[in-house]
C-alpha positions in Angstrom: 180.2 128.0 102.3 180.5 130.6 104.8 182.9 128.5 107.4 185.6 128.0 104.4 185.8 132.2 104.2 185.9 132.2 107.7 188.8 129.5 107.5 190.5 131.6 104.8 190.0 134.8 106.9 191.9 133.2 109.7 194.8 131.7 107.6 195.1 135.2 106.8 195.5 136.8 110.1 196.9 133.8 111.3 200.0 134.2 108.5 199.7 138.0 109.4 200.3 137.0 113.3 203.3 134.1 112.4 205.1 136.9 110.5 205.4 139.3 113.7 206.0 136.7 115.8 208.7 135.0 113.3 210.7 138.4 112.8 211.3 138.7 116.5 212.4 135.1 116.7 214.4 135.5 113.9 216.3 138.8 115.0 217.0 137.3 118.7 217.6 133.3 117.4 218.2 134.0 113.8 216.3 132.2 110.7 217.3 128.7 111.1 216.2 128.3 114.7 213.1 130.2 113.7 212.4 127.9 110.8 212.8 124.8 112.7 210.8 125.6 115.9 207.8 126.4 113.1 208.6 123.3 111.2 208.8 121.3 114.9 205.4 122.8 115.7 203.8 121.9 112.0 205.3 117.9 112.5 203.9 118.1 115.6 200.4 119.1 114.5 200.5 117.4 111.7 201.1 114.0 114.2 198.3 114.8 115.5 195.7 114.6 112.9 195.8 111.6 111.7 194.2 110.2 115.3 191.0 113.3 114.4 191.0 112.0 110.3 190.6 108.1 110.9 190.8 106.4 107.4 192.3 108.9 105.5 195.9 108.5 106.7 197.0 105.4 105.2 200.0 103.2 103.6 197.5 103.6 100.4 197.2 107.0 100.4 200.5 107.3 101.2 201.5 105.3 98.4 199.4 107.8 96.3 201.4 110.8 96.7 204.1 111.5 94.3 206.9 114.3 93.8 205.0 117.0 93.4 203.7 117.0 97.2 207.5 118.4 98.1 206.2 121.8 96.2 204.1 122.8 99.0 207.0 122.4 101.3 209.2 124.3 99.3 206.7 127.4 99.2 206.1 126.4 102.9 209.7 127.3 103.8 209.8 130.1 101.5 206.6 131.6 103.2 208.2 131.4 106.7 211.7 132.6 105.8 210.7 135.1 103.6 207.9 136.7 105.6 210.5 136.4 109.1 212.8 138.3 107.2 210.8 140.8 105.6 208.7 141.5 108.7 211.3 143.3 110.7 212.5 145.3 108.1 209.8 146.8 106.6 206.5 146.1 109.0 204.1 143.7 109.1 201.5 145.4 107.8 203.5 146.3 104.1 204.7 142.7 104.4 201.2 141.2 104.9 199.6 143.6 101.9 202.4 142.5 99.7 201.8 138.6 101.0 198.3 139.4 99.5 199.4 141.1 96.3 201.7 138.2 95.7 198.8 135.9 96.3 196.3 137.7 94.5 199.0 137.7 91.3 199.7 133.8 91.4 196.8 132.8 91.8 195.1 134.4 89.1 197.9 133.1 86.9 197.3 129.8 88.2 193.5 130.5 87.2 194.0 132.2 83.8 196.1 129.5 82.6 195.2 126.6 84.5 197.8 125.8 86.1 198.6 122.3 88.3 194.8 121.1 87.3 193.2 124.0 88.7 189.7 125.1 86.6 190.4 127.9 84.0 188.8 130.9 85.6 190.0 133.7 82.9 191.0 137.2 83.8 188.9 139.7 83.1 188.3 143.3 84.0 186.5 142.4 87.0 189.3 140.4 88.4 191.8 142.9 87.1 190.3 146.0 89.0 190.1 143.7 91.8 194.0 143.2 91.4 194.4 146.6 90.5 192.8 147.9 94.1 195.2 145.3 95.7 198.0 147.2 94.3 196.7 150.5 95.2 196.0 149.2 98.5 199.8 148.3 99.0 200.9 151.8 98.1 198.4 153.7 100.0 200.1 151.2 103.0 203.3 152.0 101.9 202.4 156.1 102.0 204.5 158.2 103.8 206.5 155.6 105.3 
């Protein structure tokens, strides 16, 4: 269990990282060279591991996928505009924290109701004061800025 939070801990500072590093590009190249550079980089490592997951890339599986695959594109490219743009203008730490909040919101929603076949978790106060600190966390961020 405890290498998946470590994985999730690292997508986190590694989206945290991307955004700095995307904002710069972005200001100096602007957002379409900056999208497809990440996009480049992503088809690139995404080439890759089929040769380290034998079996499971296949015609088959291929076969098996259907429309709804293009959404996690679509949030994909959102995630790398959006945070590129944001970053520059109002810091990566306020961008990151609202990443999170934004996160934190969808998928409790996703939960609550569920959503795209995901297990109904329901909110309850627990989960809403853990929401609630989230928000408090992006205004104490945003303090005297």
């Amino acid at each position: 269990m405890w290498i998946w939070l470590l994985l999730a801990l690292i997508a986190g500072s590694s989206s945290a990282v991307q955004g700095v590093f995307n904002g710069q590009w972005n200001r100096s190249v602007g957002l379409p060279l900056t999208l497809l550079v990440n996009a480049g980089i992503v088809l690139l490592g995404a080439g890759i591991l089929p040769l380290i997951y034998r079996g499971t890339f296949s015609s088959e599986n291929l076969a098996k996928l259907d429309w709804s695959i293009l959404i996690g594109g679509v949030c994909g490219l959102a995630l790398i505009a959006f945070m590129a743009m944001s970053v520059p203008k109002i810091g990566v730490a306020l961008a990151v924290a609202l990443f999170v909040l934004g996160q934190a919101i969808t998928a409790l929603t996703l939960e609550h109701f569920g959503v795209f076949g995901q297990a109904v978790r329901k909110v309850d106060w627990p989960r809403m004061l853990g929401l609630l600190m989230l928000v408090g966390g992006v205004v104490l961020i945003q303090w005297r800025r």
